[in-house]
C-alpha positions in Angstrom: -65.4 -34.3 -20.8 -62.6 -32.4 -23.0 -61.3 -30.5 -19.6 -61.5 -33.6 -17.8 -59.0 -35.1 -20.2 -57.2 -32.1 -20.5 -56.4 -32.6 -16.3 -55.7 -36.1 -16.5 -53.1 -35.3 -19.6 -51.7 -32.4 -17.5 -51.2 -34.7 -14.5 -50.0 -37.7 -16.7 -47.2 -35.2 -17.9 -46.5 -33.9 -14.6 -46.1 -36.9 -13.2 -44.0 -38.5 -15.9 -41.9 -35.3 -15.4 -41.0 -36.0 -11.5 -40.4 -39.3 -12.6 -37.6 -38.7 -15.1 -36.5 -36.1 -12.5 -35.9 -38.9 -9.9 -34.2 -40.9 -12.3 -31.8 -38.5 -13.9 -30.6 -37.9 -10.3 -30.7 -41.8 -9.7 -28.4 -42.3 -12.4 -26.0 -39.3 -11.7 -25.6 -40.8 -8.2 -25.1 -44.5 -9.6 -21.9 -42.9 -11.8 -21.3 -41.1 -9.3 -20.4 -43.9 -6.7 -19.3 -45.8 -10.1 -16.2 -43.4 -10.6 -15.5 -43.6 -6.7 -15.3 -47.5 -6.8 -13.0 -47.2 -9.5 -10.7 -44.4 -8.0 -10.3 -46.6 -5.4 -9.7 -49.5 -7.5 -6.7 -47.7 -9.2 -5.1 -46.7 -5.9 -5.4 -50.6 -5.1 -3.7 -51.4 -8.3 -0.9 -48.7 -7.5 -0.9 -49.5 -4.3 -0.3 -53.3 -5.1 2.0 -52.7 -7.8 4.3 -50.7 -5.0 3.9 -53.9 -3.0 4.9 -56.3 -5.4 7.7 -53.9 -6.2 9.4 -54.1 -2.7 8.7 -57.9 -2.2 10.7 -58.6 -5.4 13.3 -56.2 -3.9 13.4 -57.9 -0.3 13.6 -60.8 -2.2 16.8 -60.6 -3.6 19.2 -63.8 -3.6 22.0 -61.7 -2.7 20.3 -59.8 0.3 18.5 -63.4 1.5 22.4 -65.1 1.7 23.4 -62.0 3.2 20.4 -62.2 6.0 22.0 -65.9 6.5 25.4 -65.3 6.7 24.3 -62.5 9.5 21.7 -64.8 11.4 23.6 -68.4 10.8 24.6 -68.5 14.6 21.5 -67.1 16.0 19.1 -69.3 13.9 21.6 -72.5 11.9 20.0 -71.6 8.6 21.6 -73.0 5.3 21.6 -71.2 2.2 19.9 -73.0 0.0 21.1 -74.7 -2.6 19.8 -76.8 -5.8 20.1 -80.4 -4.4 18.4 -79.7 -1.5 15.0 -80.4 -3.4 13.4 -83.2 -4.6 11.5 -84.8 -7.0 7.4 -85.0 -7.0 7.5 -88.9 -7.7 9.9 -88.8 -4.8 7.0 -87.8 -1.9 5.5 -90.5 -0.5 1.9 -89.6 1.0 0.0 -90.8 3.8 -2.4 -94.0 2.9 -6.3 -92.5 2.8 -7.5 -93.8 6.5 -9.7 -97.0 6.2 -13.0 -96.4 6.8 -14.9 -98.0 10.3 -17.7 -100.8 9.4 -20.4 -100.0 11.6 -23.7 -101.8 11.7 -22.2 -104.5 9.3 -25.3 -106.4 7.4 -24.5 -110.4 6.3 -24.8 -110.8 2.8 -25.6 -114.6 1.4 -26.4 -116.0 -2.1 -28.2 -118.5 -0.7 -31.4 -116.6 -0.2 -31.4 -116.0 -3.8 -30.5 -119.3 -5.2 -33.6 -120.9 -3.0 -36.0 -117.7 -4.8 -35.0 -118.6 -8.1 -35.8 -122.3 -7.9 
């Protein structure tokens, strides 16, 4: 009986061994792919910050009249100017479209009146 629990100790530890074993490399692949996902999310961040950086700079008032002033003939744009825009109160929007009555029912008092007599 003693070397029969003896075995099933040995194989309870061996087996509890693998398993950590599996798991330890489990978990160094889960950081693993961890610190690759946020590599990557730092060279998005650069990259976007680049981005943002040369919109801002193609942007520019000064270059956008100057791209006008080139391109007026071509395309008749206007440079823009502050009392070209509106107020918000001063947009009218389209009415919501009325709905279609289909399968109309008739609707009387009459009915009831005659029930509660």
């Amino acid at each position: 009986m003693r070397a029969f629990l003896y075995i099933l100790t040995s194989l309870a530890v061996i087996g509890l061994a693998f398993w950590a074993y599996r798991e330890n490399y489990a978990t160094q692949q889960a950081l693993s792919e961890t610190e690759k996902l946020r590599d990557g999310i730092r060279s998005a961040h650069s990259r976007l910050a680049v981005l943002r950086a040369e919109w801002a700079y193609q942007n520019r008032p000064d270059r956008l009249r100057d791209l006008v002033m080139i391109n007026y003939e071509r395309l008749s744009l206007m440079e823009l100017r502050p009392d070209q825009f509106g107020q918000i109160d001063q947009v009218s929007y389209p009415a919501p479209p009325l709905l279609d009555i289909v399968n109309s029912v008739e609707v009387s008092s009459m009915a009831a009146e005659e029930v509660s007599q």
